[in-house]
N, C-alpha and C positions, 0 to 999 in steps of 0.2 A: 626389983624387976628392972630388968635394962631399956624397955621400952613399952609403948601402951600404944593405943587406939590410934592415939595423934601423931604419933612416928609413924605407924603403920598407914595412915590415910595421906601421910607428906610422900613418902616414897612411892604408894601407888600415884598420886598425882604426877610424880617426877616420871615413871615412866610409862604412862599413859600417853605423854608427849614428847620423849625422848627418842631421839633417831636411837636403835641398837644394831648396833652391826650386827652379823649371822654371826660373827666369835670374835673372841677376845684373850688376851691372856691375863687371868685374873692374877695370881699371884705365878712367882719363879716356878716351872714346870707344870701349872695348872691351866689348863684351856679350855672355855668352856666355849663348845663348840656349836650350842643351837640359844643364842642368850633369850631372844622369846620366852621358849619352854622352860629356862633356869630360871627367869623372873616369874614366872605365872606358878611354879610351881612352889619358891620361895615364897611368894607371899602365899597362897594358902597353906603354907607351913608354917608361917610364922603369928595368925590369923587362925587357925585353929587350935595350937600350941604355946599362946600367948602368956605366957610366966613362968614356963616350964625349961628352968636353967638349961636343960640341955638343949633346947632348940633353938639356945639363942647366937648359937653358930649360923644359923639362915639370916639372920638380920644382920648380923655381921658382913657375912658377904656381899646381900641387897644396899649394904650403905658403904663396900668397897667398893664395890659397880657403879653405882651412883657418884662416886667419887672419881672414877676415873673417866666415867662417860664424860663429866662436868668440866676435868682437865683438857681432855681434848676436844671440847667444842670451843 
């Protein structure tokens, strides 16, 4: 499993307090245009789908975000 409980409770912490812009461009031609509703929705994706190989493309992205939020602050 790629991640568990304590991954999933770092990254709600991280943007519980995280300025997020209205959008961002996550990867070359991907925009996500309301990041709010992509993080709130990601984590309960990734929180009720928790070891379920294919959903682990939502965590994936919630710790690219988190990645770039962290660079540009």
């Amino acid at each position: 499993m790629k991640y568990a409980d304590k991954e999933i409770q770092e990254l709600e912490e991280f943007f519980k307090t995280a300025t997020l812009p209205d959008s961002i461009e996550l990867f070359h031609s991907t925009v996500i245009t309301d990041v709010k509703a992509f993080v709130h929705s990601h984590l309960q994706i990734i929180k009720l789908r928790q070891g379920v190989p294919v959903f682990e493309g939502f965590y994936d992205r919630l710790v690219l975000l988190k990645e770039k939020l962290s660079a540009n602050s």
